[in-house]
PDB file of N, CA, C and O in Angstrom:
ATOM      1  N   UNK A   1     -81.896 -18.415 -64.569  1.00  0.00           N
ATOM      2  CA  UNK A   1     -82.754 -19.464 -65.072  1.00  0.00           C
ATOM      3  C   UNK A   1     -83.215 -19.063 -66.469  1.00  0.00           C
ATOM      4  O   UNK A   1     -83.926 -18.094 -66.734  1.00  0.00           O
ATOM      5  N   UNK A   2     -82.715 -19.933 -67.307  1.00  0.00           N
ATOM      6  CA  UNK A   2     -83.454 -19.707 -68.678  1.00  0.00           C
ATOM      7  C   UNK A   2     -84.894 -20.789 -69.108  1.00  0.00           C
ATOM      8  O   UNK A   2     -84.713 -22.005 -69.042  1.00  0.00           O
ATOM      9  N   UNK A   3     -86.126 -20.308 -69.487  1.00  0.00           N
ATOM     10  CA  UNK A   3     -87.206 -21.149 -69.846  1.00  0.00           C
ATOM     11  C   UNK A   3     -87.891 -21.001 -71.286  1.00  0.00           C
ATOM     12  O   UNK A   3     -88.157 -19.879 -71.717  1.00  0.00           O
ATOM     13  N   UNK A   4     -88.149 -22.076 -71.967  1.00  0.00           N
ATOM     14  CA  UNK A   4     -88.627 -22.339 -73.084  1.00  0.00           C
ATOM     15  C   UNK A   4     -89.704 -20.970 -73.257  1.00  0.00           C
ATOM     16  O   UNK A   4     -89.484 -20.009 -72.520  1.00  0.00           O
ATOM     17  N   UNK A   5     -90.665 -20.908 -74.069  1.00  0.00           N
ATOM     18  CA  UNK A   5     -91.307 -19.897 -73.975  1.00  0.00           C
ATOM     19  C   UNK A   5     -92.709 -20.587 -73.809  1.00  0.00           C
ATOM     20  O   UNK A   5     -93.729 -19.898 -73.764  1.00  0.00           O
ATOM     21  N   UNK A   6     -92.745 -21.866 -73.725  1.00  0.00           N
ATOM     22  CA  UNK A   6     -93.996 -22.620 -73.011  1.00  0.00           C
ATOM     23  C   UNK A   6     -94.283 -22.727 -71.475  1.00  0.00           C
ATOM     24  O   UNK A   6     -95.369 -22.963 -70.944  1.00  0.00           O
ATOM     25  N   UNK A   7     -92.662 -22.428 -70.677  1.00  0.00           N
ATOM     26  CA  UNK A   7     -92.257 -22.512 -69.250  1.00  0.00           C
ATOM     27  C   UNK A   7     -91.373 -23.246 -68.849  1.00  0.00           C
ATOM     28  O   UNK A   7     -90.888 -23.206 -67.718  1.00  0.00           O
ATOM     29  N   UNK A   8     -90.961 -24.259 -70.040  1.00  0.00           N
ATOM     30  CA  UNK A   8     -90.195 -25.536 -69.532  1.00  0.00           C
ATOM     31  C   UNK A   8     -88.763 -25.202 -69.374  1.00  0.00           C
ATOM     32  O   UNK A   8     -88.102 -24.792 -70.329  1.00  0.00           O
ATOM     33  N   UNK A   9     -88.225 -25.381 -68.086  1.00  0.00           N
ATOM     34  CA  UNK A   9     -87.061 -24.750 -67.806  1.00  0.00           C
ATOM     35  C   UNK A   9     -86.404 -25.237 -68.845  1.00  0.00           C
ATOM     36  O   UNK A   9     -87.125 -25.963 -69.529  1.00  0.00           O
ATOM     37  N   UNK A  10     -85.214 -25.114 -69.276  1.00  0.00           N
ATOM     38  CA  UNK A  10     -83.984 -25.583 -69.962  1.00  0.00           C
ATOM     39  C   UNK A  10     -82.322 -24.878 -69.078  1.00  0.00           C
ATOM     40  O   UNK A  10     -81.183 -25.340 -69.153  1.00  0.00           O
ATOM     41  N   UNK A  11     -82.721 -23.896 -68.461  1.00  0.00           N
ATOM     42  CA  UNK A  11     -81.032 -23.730 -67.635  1.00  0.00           C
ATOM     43  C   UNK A  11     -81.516 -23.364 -66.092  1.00  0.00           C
ATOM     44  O   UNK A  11     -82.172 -22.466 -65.566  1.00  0.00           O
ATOM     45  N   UNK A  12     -80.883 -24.460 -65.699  1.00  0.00           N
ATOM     46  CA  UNK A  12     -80.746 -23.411 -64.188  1.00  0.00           C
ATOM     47  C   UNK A  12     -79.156 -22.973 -63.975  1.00  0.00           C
ATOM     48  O   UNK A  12     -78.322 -23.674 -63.403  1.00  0.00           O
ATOM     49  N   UNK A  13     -79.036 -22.324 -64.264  1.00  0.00           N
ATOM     50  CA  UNK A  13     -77.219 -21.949 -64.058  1.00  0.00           C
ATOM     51  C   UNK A  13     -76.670 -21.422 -63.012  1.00  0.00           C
ATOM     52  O   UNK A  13     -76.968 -20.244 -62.815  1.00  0.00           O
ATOM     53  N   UNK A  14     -75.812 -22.020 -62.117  1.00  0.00           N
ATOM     54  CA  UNK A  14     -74.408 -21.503 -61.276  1.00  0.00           C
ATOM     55  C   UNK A  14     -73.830 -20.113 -61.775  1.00  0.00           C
ATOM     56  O   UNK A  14     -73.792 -20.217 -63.001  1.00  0.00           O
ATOM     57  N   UNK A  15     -73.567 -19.411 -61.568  1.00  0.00           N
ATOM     58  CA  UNK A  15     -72.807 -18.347 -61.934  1.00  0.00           C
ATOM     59  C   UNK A  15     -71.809 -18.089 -63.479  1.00  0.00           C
ATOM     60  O   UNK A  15     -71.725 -17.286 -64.408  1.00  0.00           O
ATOM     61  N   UNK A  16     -70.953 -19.810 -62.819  1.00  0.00           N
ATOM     62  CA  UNK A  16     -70.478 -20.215 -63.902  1.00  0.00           C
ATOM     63  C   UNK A  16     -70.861 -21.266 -64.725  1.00  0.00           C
ATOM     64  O   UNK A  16     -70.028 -21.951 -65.319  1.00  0.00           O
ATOM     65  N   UNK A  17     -72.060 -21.444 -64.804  1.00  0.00           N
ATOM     66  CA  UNK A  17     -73.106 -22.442 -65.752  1.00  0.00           C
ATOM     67  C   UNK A  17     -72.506 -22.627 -67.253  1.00  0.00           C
ATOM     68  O   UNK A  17     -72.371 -21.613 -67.939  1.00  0.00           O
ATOM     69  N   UNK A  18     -72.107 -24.024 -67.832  1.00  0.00           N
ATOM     70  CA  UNK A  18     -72.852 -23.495 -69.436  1.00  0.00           C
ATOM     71  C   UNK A  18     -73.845 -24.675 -69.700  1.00  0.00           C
ATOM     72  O   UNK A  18     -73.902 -25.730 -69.068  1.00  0.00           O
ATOM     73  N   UNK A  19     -74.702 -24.243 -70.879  1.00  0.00           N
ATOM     74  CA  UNK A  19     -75.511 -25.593 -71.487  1.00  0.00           C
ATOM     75  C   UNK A  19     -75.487 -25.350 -73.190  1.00  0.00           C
ATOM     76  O   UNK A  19     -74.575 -24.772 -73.781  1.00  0.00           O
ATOM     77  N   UNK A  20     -76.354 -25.762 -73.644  1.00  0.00           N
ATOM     78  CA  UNK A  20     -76.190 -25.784 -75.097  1.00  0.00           C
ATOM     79  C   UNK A  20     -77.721 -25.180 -75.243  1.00  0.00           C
ATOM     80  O   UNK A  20     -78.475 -26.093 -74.908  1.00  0.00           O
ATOM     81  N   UNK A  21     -78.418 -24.111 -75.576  1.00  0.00           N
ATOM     82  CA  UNK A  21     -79.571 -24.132 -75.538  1.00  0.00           C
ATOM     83  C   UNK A  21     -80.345 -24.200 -77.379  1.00  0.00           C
ATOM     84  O   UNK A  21     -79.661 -23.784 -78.314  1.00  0.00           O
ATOM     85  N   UNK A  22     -81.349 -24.596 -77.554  1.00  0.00           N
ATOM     86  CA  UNK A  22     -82.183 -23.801 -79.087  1.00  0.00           C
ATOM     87  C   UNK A  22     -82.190 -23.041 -79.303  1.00  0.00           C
ATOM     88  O   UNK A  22     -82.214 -22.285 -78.332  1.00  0.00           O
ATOM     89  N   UNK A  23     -82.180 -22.382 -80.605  1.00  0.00           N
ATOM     90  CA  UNK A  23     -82.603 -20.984 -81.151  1.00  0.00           C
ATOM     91  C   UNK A  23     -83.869 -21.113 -80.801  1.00  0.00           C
ATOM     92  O   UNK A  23     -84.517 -22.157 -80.875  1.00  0.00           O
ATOM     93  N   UNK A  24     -84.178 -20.274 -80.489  1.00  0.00           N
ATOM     94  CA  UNK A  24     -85.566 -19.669 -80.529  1.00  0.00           C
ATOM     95  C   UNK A  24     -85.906 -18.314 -79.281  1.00  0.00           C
ATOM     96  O   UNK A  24     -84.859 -17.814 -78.868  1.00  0.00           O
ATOM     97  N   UNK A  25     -87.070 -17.766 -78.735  1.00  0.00           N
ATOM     98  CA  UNK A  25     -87.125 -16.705 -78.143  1.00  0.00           C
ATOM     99  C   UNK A  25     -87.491 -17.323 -76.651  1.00  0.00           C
ATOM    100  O   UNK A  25     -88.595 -17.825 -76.443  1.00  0.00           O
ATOM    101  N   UNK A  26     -86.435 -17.239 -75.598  1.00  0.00           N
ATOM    102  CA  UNK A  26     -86.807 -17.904 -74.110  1.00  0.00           C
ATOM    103  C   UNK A  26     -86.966 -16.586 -73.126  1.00  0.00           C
ATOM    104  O   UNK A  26     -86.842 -15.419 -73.498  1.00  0.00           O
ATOM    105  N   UNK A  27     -87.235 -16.987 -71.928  1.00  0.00           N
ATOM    106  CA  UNK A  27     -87.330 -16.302 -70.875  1.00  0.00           C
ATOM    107  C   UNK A  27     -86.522 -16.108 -69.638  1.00  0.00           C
ATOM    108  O   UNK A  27     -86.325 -16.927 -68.741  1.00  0.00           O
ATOM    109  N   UNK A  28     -86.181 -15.144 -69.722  1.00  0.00           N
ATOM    110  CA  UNK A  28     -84.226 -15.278 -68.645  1.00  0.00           C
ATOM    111  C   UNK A  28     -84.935 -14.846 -67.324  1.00  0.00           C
ATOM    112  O   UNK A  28     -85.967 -14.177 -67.353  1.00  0.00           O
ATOM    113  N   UNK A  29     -84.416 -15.204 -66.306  1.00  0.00           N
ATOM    114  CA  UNK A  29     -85.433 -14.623 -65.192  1.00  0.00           C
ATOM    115  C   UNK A  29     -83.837 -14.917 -63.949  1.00  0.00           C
ATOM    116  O   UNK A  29     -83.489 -16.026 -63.544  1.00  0.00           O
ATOM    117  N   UNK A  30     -83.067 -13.418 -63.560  1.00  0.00           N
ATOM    118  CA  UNK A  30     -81.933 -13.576 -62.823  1.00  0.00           C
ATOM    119  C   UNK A  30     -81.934 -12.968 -61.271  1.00  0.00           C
ATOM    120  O   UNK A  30     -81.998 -11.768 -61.004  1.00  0.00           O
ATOM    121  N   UNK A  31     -81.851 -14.039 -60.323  1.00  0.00           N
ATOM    122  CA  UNK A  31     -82.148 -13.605 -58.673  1.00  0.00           C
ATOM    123  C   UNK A  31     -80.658 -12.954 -58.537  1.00  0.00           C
ATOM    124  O   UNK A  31     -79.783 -13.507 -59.204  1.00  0.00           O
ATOM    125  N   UNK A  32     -80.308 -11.908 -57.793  1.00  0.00           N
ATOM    126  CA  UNK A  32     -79.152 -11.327 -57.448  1.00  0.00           C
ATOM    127  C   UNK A  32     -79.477 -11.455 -55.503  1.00  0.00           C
ATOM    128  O   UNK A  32     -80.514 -12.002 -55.125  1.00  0.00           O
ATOM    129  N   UNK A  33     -78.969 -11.171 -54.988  1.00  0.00           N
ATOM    130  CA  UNK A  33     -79.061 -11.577 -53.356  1.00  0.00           C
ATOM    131  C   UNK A  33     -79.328 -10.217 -52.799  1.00  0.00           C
ATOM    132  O   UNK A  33     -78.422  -9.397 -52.950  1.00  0.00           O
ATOM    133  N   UNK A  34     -79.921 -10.007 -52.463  1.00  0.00           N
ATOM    134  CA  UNK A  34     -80.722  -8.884 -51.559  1.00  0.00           C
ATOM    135  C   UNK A  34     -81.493  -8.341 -52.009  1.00  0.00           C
ATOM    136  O   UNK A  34     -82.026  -7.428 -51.378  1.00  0.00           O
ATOM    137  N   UNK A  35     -82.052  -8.787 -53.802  1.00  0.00           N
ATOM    138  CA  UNK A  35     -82.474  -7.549 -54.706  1.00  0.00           C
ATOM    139  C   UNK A  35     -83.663  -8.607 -55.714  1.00  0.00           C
ATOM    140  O   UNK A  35     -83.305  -9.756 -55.972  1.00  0.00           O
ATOM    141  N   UNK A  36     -84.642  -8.246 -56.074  1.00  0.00           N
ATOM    142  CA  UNK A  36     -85.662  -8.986 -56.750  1.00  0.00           C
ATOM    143  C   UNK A  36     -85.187  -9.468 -57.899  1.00  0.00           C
ATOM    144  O   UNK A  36     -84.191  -9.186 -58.564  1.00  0.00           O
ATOM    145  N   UNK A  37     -86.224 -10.391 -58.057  1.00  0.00           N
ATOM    146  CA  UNK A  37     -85.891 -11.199 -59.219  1.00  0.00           C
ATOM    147  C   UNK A  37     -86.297 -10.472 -60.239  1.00  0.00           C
ATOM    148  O   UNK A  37     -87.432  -9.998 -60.303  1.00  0.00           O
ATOM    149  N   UNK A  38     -85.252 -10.296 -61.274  1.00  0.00           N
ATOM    150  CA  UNK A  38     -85.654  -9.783 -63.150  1.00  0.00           C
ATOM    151  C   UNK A  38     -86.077 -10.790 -63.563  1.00  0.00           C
ATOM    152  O   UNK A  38     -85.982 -11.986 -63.289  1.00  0.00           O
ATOM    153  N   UNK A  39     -86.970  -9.679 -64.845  1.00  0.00           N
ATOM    154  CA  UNK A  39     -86.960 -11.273 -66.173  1.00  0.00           C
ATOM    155  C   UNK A  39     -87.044 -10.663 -67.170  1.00  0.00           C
ATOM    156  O   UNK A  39     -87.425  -9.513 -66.956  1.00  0.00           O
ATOM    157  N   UNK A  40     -86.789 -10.981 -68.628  1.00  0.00           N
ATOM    158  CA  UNK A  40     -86.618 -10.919 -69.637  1.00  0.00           C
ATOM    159  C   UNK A  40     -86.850 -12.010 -70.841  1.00  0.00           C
ATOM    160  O   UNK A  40     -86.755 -13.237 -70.821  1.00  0.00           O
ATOM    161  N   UNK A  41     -87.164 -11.166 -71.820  1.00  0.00           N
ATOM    162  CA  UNK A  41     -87.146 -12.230 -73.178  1.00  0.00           C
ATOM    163  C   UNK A  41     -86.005 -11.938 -73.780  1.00  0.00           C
ATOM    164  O   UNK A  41     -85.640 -10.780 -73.979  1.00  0.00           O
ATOM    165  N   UNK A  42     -85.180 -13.237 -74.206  1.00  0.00           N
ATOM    166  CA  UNK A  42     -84.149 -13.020 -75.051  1.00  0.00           C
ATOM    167  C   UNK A  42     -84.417 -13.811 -76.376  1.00  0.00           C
ATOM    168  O   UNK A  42     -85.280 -14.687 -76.315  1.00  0.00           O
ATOM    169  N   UNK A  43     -83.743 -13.591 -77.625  1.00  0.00           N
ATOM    170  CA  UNK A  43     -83.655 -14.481 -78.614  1.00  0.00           C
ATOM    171  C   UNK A  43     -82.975 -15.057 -79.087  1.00  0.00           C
ATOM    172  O   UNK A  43     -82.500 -14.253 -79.889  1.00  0.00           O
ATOM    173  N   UNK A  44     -82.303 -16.292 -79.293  1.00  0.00           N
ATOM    174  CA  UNK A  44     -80.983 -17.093 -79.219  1.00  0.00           C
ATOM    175  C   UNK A  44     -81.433 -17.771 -80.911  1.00  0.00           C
ATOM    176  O   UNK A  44     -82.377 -18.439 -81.332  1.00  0.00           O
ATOM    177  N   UNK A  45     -80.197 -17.175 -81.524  1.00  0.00           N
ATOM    178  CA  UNK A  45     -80.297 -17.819 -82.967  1.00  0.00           C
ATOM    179  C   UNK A  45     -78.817 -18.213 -83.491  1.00  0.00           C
ATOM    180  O   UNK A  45     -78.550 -18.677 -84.600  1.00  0.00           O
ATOM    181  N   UNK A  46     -77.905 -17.919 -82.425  1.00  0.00           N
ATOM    182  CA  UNK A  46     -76.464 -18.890 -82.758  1.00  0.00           C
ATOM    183  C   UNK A  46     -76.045 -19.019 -81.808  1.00  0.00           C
ATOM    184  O   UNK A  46     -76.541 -18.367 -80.889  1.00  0.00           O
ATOM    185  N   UNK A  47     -74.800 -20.014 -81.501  1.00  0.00           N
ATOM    186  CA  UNK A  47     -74.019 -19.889 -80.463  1.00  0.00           C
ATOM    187  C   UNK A  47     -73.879 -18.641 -79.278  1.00  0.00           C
ATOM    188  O   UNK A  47     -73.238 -17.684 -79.712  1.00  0.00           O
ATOM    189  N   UNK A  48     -74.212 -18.530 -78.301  1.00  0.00           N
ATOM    190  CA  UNK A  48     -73.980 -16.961 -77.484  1.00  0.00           C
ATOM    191  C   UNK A  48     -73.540 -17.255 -76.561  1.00  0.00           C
ATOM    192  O   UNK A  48     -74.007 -18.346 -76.235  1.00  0.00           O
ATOM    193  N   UNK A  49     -72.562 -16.747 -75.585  1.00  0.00           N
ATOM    194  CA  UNK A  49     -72.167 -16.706 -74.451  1.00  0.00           C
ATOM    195  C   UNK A  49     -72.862 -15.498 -73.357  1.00  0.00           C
ATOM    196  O   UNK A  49     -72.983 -14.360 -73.810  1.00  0.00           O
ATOM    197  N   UNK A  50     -73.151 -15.678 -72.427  1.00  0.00           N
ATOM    198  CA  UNK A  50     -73.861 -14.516 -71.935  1.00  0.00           C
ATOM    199  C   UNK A  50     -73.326 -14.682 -70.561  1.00  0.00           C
ATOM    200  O   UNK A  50     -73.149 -15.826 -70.145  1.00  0.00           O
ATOM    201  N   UNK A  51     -73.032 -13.590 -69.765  1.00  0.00           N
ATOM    202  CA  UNK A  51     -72.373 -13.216 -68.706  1.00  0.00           C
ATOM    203  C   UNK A  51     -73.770 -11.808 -67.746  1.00  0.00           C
ATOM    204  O   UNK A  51     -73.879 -10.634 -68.102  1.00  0.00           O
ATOM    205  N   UNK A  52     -74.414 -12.328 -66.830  1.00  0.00           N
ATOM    206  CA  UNK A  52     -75.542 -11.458 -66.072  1.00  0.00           C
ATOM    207  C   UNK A  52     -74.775 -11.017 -64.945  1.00  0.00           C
ATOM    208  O   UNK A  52     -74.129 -11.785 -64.232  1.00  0.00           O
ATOM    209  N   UNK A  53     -74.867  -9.469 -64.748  1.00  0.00           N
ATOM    210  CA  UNK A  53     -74.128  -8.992 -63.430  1.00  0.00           C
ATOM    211  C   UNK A  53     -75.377  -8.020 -63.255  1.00  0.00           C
ATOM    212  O   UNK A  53     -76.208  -7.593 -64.057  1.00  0.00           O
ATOM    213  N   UNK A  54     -75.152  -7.813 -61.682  1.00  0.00           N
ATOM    214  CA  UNK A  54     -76.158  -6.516 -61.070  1.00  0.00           C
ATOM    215  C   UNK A  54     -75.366  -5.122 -61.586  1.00  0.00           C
ATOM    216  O   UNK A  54     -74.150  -4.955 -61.499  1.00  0.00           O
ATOM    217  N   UNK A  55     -76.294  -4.198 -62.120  1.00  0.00           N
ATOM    218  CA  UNK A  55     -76.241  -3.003 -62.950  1.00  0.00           C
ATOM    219  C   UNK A  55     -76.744  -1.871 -61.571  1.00  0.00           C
ATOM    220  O   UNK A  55     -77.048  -2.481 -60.547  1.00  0.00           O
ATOM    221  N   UNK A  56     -76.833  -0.500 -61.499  1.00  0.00           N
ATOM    222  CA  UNK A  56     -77.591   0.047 -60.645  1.00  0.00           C
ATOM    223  C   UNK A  56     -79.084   0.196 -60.971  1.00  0.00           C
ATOM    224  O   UNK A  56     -79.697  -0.203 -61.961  1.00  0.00           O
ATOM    225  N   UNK A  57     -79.452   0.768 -60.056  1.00  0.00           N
ATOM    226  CA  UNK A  57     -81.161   0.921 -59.423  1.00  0.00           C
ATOM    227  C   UNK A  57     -81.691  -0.616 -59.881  1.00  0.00           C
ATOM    228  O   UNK A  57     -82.568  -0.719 -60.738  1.00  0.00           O
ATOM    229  N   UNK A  58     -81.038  -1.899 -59.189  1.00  0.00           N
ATOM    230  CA  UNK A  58     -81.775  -3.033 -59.393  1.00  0.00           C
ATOM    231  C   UNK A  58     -82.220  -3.935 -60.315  1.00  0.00           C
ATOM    232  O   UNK A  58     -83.037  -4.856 -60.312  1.00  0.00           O
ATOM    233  N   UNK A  59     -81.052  -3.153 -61.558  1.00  0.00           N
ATOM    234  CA  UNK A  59     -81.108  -3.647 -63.069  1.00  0.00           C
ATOM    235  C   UNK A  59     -80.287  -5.008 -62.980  1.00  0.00           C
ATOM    236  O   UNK A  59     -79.845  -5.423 -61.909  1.00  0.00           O
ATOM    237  N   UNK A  60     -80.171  -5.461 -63.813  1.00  0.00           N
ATOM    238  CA  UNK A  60     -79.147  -6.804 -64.593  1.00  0.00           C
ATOM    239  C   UNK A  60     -79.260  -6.768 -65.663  1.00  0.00           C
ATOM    240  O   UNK A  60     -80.242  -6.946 -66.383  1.00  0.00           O
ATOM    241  N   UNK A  61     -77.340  -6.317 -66.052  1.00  0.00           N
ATOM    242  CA  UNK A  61     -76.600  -6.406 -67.703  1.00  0.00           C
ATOM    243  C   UNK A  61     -76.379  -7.397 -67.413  1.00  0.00           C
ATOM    244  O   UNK A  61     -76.000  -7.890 -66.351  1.00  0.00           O
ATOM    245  N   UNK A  62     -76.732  -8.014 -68.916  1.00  0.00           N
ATOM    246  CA  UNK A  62     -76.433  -9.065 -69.594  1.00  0.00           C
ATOM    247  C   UNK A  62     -75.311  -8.806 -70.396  1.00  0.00           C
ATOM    248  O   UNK A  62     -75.272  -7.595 -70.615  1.00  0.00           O
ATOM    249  N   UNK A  63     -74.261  -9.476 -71.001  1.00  0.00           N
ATOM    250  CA  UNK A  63     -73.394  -8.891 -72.009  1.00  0.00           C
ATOM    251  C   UNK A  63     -72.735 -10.126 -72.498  1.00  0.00           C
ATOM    252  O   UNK A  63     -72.507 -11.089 -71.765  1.00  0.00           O
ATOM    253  N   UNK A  64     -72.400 -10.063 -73.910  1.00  0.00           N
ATOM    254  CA  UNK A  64     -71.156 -10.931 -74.669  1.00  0.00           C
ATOM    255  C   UNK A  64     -70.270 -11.104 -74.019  1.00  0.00           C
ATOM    256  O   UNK A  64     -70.353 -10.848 -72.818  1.00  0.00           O
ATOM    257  N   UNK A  65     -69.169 -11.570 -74.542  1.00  0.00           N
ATOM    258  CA  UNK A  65     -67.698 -12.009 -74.264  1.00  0.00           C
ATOM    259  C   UNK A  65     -66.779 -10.763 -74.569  1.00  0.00           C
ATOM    260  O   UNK A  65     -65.817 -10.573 -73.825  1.00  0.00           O
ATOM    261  N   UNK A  66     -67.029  -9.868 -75.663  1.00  0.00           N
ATOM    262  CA  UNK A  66     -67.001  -8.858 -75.898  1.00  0.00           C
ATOM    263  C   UNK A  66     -67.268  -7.431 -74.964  1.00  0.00           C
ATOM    264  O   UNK A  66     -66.574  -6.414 -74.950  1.00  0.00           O
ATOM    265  N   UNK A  67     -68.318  -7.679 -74.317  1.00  0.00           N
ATOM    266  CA  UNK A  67     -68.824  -6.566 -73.262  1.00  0.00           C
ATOM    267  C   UNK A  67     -69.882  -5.674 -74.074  1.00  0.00           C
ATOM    268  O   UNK A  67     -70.184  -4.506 -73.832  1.00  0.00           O
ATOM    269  N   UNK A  68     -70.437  -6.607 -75.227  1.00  0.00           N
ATOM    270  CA  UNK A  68     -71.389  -5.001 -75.841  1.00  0.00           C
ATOM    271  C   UNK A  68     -73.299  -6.141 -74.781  1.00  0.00           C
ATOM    272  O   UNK A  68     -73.721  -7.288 -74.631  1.00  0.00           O
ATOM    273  N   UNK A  69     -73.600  -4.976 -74.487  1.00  0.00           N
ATOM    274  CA  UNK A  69     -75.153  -5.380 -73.610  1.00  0.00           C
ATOM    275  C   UNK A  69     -75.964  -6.141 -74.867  1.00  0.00           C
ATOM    276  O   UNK A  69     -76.129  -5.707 -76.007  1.00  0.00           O
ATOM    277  N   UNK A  70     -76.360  -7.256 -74.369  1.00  0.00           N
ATOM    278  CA  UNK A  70     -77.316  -7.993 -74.957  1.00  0.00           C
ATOM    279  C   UNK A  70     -78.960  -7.661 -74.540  1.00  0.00           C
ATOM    280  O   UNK A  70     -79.998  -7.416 -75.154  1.00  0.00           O
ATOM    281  N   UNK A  71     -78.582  -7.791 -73.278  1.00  0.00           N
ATOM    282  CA  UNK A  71     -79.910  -7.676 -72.765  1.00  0.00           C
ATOM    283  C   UNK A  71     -80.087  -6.597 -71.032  1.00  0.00           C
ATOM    284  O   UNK A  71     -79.064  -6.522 -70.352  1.00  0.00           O
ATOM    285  N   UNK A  72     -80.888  -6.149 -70.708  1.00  0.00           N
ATOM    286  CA  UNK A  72     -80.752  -5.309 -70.022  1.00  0.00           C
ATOM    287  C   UNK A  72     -81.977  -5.733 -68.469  1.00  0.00           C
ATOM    288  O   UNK A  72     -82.620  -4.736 -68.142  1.00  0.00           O
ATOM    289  N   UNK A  73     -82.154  -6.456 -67.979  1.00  0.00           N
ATOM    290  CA  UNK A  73     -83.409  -6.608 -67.174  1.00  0.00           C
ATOM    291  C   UNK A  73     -83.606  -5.888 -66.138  1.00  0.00           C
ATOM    292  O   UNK A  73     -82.856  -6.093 -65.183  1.00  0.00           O
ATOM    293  N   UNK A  74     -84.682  -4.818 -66.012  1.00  0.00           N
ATOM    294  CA  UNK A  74     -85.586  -4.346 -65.188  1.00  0.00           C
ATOM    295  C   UNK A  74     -86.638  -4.818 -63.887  1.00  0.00           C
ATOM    296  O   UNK A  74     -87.663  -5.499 -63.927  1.00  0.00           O
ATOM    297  N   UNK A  75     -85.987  -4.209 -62.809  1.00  0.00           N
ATOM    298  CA  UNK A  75     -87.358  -5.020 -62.053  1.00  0.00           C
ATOM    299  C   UNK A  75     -88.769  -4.292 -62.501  1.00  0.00           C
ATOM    300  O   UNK A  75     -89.844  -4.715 -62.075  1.00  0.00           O
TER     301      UNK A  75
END
């Protein structure tokens, strides 16, 4: 789930989701199944593709198309 930085959702995404979102700084917040929900601030200022997988000790990488980590979320 990605949200404005007021709260207002803008993605709920499928796995394989896309949308078109704004630049600006939102709030990524990713449920994995057996394991708590992360969240994070990201900052979107061009086009990005982003791909969230479960990392160990309960993390979620975020990463490009490329594979370099964008974002890293912590429970």
């Amino acid at each position: 789930r990605l949200a404005a930085e007021d709260g207002t959702k803008l993605v709920n995404a499928r796995p394989d989701g896309k949308a078109m979102v704004p630049p600006g700084t939102h709030r990524l917040s990713v449920k994995v199944a057996a394991r708590d929900k992360v969240e994070g601030e990201i900052s979107i200022e061009k086009d990005t593709s982003l791909t969230c997988k479960p990392a160990t000790m309960g993390r979620v990488r975020c990463t490009d198309p490329t594979g370099k980590t964008l974002l890293m979320l912590r429970p």
